[in-house]
VOGU-3710 file (C-alpha; in Angstrom, 3 decimals, decimal comma):
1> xxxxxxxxxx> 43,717/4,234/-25,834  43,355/4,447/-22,381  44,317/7,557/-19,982  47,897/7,494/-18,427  47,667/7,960/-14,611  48,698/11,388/-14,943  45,996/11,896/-17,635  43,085/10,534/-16,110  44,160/12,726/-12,816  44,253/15,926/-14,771
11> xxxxxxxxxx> 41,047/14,930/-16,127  39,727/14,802/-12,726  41,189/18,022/-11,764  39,107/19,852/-14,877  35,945/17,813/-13,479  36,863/19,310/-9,916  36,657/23,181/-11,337  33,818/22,134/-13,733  31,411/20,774/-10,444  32,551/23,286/-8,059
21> xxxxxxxxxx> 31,607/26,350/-10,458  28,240/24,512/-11,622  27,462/24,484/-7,948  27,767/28,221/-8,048  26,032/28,816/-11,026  23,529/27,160/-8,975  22,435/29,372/-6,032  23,590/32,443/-8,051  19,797/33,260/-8,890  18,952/33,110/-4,997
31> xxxxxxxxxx> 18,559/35,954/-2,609  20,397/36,230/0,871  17,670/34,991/2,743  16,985/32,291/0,361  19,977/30,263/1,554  19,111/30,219/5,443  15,479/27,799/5,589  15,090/24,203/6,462  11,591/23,408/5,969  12,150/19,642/6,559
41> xxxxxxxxxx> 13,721/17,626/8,760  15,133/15,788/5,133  15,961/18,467/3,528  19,130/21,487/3,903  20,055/24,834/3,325  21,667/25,953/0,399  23,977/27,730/2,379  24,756/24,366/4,156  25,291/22,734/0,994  27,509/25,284/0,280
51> xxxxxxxxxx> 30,103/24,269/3,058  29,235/20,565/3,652  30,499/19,724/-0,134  33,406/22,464/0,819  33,901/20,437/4,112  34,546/17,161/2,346  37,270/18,227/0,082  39,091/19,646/3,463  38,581/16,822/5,471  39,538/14,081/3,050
61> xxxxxxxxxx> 41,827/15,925/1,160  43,216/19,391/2,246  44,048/18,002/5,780  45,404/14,677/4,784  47,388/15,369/2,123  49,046/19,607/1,778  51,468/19,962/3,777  51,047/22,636/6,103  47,353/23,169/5,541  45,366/25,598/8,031
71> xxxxxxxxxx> 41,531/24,762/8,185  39,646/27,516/7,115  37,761/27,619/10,573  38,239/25,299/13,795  34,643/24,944/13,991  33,151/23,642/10,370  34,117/20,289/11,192  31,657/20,284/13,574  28,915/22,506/11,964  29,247/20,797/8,316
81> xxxxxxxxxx> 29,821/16,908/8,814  26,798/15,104/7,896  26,937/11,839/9,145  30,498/10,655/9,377  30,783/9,236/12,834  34,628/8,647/12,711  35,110/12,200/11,954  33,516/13,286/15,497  30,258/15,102/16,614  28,824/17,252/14,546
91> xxxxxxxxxx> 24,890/19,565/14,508  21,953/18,109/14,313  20,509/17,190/11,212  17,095/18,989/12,242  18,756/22,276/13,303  20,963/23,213/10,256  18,514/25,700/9,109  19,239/27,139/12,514  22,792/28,136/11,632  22,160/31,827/10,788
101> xxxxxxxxxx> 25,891/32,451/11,177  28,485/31,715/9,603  26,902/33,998/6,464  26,205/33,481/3,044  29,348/35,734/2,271  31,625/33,907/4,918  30,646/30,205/3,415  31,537/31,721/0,192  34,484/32,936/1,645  35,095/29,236/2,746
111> xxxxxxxxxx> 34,813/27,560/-1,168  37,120/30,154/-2,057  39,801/29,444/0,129  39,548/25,295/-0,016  39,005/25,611/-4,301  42,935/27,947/-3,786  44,564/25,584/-1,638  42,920/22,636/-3,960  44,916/24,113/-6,685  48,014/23,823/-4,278
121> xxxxxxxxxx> 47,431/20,366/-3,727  46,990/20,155/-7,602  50,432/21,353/-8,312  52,151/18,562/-6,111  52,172/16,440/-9,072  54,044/13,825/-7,478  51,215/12,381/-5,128  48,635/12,750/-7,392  47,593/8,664/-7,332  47,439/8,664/-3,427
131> xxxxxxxxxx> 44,644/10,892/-3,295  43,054/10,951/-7,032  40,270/8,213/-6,324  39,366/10,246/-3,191  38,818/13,219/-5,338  36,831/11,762/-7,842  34,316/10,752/-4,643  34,613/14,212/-3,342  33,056/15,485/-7,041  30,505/12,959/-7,290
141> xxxxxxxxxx> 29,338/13,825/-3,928  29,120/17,191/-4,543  26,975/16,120/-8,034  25,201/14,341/-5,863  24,527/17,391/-3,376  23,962/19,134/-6,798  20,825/17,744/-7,074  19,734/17,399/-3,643  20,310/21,474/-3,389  17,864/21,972/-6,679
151> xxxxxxxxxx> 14,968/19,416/-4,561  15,863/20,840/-1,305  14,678/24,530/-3,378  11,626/23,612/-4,854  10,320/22,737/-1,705  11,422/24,950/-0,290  10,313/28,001/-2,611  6,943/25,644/-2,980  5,833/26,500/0,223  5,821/30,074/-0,566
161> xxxxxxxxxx> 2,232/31,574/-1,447  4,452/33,887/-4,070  5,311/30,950/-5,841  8,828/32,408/-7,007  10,968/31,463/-10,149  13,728/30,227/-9,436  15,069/30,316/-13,319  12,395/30,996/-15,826  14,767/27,907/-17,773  14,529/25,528/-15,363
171> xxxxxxxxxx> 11,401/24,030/-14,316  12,977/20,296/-14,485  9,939/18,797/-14,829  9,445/19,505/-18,952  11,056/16,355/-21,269  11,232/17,407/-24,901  11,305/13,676/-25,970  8,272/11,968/-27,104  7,343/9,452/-24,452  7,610/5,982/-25,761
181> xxxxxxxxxx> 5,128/3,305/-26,576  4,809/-0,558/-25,637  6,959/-2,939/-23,637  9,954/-4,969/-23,907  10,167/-8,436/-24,072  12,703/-10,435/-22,063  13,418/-13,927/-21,553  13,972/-15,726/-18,375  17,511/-16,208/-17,902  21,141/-15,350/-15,847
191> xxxxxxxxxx> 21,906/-11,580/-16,006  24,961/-9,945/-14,776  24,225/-7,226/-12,491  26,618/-4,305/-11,114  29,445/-2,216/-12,187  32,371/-3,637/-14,296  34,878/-1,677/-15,341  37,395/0,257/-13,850  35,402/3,473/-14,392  34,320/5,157/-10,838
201> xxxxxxxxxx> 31,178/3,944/-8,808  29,984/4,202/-5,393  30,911/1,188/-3,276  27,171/0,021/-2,892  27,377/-1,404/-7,104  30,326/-3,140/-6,453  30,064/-6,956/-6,410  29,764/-7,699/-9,888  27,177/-10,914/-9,492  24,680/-13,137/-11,423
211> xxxxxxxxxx> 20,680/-13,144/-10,728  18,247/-15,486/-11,869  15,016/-13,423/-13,594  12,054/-15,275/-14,845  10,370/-14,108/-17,834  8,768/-10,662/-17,921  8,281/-7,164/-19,898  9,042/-3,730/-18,789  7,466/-0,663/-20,021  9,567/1,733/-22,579
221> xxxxxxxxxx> 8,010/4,658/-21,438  7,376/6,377/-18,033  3,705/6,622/-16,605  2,410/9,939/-17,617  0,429/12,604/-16,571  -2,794/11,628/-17,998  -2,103/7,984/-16,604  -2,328/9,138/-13,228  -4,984/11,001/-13,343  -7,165/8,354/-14,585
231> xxxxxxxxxx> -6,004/6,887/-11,457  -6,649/9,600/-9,409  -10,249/9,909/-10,873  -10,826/6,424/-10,212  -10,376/6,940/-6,720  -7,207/5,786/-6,412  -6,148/7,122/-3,427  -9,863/6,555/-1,777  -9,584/2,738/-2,253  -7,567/1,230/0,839
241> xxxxxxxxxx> -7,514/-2,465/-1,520  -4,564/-0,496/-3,706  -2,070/0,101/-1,021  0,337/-1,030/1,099  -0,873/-1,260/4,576  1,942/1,423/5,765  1,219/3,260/1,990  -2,458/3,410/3,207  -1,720/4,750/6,735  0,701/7,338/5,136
251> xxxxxxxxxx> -2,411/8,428/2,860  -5,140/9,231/5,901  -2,403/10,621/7,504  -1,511/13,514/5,656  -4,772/13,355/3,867  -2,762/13,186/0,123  -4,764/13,218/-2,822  -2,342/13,897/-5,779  1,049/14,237/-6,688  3,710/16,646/-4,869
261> xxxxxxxxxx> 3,335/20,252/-5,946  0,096/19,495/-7,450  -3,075/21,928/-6,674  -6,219/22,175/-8,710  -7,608/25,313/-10,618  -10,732/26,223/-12,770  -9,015/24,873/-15,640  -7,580/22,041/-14,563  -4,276/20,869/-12,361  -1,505/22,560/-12,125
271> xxxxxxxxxx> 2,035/21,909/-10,666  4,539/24,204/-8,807  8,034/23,970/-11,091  11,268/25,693/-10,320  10,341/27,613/-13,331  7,216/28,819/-11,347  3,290/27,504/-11,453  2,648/25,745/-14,734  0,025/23,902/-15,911  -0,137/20,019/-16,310
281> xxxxxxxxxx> 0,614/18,806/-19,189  -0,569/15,049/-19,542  1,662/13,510/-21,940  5,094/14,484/-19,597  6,224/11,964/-17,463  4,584/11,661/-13,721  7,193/13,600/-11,098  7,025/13,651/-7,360  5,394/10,603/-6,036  6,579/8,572/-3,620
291> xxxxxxxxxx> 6,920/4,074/-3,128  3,748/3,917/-2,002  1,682/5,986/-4,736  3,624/4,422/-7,122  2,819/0,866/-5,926  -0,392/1,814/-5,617  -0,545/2,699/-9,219  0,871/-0,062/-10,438  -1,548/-2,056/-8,584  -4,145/-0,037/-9,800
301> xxxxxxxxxx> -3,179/-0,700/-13,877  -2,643/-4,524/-13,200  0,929/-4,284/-13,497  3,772/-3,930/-10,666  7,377/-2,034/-10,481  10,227/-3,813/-11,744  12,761/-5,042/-9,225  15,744/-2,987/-9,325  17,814/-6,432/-11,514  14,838/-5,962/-13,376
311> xxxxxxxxxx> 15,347/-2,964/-14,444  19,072/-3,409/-15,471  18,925/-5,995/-17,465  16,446/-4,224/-19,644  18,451/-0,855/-19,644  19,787/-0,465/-22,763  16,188/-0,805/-24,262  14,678/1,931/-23,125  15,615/5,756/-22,892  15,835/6,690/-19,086
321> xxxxxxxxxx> 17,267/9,947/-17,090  13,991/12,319/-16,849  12,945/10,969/-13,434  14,648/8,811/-10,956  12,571/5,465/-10,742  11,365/3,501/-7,842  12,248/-0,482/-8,201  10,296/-2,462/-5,884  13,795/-3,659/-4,312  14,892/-3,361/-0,855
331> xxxxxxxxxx> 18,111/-1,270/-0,528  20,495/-4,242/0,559  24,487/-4,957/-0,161  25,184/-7,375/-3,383  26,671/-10,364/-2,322  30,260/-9,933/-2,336  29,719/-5,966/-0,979  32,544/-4,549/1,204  32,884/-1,219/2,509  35,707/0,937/2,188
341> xxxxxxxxxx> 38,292/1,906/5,183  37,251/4,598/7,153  35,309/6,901/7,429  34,300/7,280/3,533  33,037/3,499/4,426  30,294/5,250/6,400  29,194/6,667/2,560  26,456/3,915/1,862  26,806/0,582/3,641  25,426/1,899/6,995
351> xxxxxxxxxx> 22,044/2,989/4,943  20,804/-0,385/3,859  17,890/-0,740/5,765  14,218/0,019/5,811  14,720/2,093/1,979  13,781/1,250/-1,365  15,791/1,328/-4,671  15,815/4,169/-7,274  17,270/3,665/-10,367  18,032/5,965/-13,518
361> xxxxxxxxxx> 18,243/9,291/-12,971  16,615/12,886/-13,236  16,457/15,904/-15,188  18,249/17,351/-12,008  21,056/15,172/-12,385  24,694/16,209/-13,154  25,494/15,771/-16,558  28,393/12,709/-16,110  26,640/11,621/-13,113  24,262/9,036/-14,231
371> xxxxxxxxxx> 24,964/5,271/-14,985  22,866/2,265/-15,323  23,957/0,664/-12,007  24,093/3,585/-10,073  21,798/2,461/-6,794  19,694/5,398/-5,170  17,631/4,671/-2,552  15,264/6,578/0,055  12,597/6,181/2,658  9,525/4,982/0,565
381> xxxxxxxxxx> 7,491/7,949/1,918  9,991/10,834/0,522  8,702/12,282/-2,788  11,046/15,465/-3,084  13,124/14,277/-5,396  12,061/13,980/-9,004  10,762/10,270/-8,685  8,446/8,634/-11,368  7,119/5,207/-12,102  7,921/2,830/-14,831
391> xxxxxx> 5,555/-0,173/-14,842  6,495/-4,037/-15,480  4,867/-7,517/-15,578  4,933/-10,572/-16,122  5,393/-11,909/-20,243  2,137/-11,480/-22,159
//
């Protein structure tokens, strides 16, 4: 049977505690000084993760709907938007990293007090429907944040000749599945594509719609290891012919010639995990590349990357969530795509240009976060976040 209204909002409430302890459980292994850095412009603090996902649940929320509510501080509007331009100014992206104060302790300080008065807000029952869909957005963006904090900290830690641990447990890289074999088949035909259901998504797969796809096959497993180095060793990333003329300029650029967090040793290659330095292993799914290498690849192996429909139709035929997986789709709105009121309209909409199309998920991912027409999407030269390649074609 379905959930009641009141159900399905104490369901969310559990989720709420759930998330915003995980998060915890997250940067309790770091030091102090761990939380401070920004080593990219793309990338944040922990500590600023800390307050942003704080931030949202008092700005949406806290100050909308308690009565009586006192912001924590006068100032964390400004210092922890992100990119919300209805909510006001805010710190520059690039300078976050900058923020030595407010503390570690003092943003901790923060999450406690918003997670009490949460719970005050919890206990007025009687408006739980006008803010419960607003709720469930605030947890999914702090899954999403969730993620980006664990990426954000292997590069960060990456960068350190110590090569730290960060949990001996968690290197995120290792799939215990056996990686599958051959393709599947599929036949040219209308597919539906985008969310149904009244189950929560993000805004940007809404617009339930039909596509066209001709015939074509998609590969059940992920390219490995051992696939790319054959293409590394074949000079793939000598040979201007297999890239994209902005792919190629990218490449003599910053003078890449494997993977992210790949380095060579006596024995072999070797990768930088969150678990530390570990060797390659070749039959684990490729991690860390970005469009371009893995258009290039594709290229390379006479196949291409499925288009992001593609890849949704086929879904359910295939085991996916190790590695978020580029679709050679343009990050655009579906046809009947609307953005919300607001300032939560500012969420996704205003991002659909000049990015490419992720789909799946990663071993990073919050458990309960992943769907099959959930739409990620980044600049095609970012490789930070656990990004693989799975390889389609045309019908054999």
């Amino acid at each position: 049977m379905p959930l009641t209204t009141e159900e399905s909002a104490l369901t969310a409430i559990d989720s709420y505690r759930t998330t915003r302890s995980r998060t915890l459980d997250l940067v309790r292994p770091l030091n102090p000084e761990d939380t401070v850095p920004q080593v990219v412009d793309h990338a944040s603090p922990p500590k600023w993760h800390l307050a942003h996902t704080t931030w949202f649940f008092e700005e949406f929320l806290l100050s909308r709907f308690l009565s009586g509510y006192q912001r924590f501080h006068p100032e964390y509007g400004y210092l922890f938007n992100s990119y919300y331009n209805a909510i006001g100014e805010r710190t520059a992206r690039n300078l976050r990293g900058a923020m030595t104060r407010p503390g570690i302790n003092e943003v901790l300080s923060y999450r406690s007090y918003v997670d009490e008065e949460m719970e005050r807000l919890f206990s007025e029952t009687d408006v739980l429907r006008e803010w419960e869909d607003i709720l469930i957005t605030g947890i999914q963006h702090e899954q999403q944040h969730q993620e980006l904090l664990l990426t954000d900290l292997k590069l960060m830690f990456s960068l350190n000749p110590m090569h730290p641990v960060y949990r001996s447990d968690r290197d995120l890289t290792h799939c215990s599945e056996s990686p599958e074999a051959g393709w599947v088949e599929m036949e040219d035909g209308i597919y539906s594509i985008g969310h149904k259901g009244s189950t929560f998504c993000f805004d940007n797969e809404l617009g339930e719609h039909r596509v066209f796809l001709e015939p074509y096959r998609i590969a059940k497993g992920l390219v490995t290891n051992d696939e790319y180095l054959h293409f590394m060793r074949d000079g793939g990333y000598e040979r201007a012919e297999l890239w994209l003329d902005e792919g190629w300029s990218w490449v003599r650029e910053h003078q890449v010639k494997t993977p992210l967090y790949w380095f060579e040793e006596d024995f072999g290659y070797a990768q930088y995990t969150l678990g530390g330095v570990k060797e390659i292993v070749g039959s684990q799914p490729l991690c860390h590349v970005n469009f371009y290498e893995a258009d290039a690849f594709a290229r390379w192996s006479g196949h291409r990357l499925p288009t992001e429909f593609e890849w949704e139709a086929a879904q359910g035929s295939f085991n996916w969530g190790h590695r978020w997986e580029w679709s050679n789709s343009a990050y655009l709105p579906y046809p009947s795509f609307k953005t919300v009121e607001g300032a939560l309209g500012e969420y996704n909409g205003k991002f659909m240009v000049n990015q490419m199309v992720l789909r799946g998920a990663s071993m990073a991912t919050a458990q309960g976060h992943s769907r099959a027409t959930y739409r990620n999407f980044f600049h095609p030269h970012f490789r930070w976040q656990f990004s693989g390649i799975r390889l389609a074609g045309g019908r054999s």
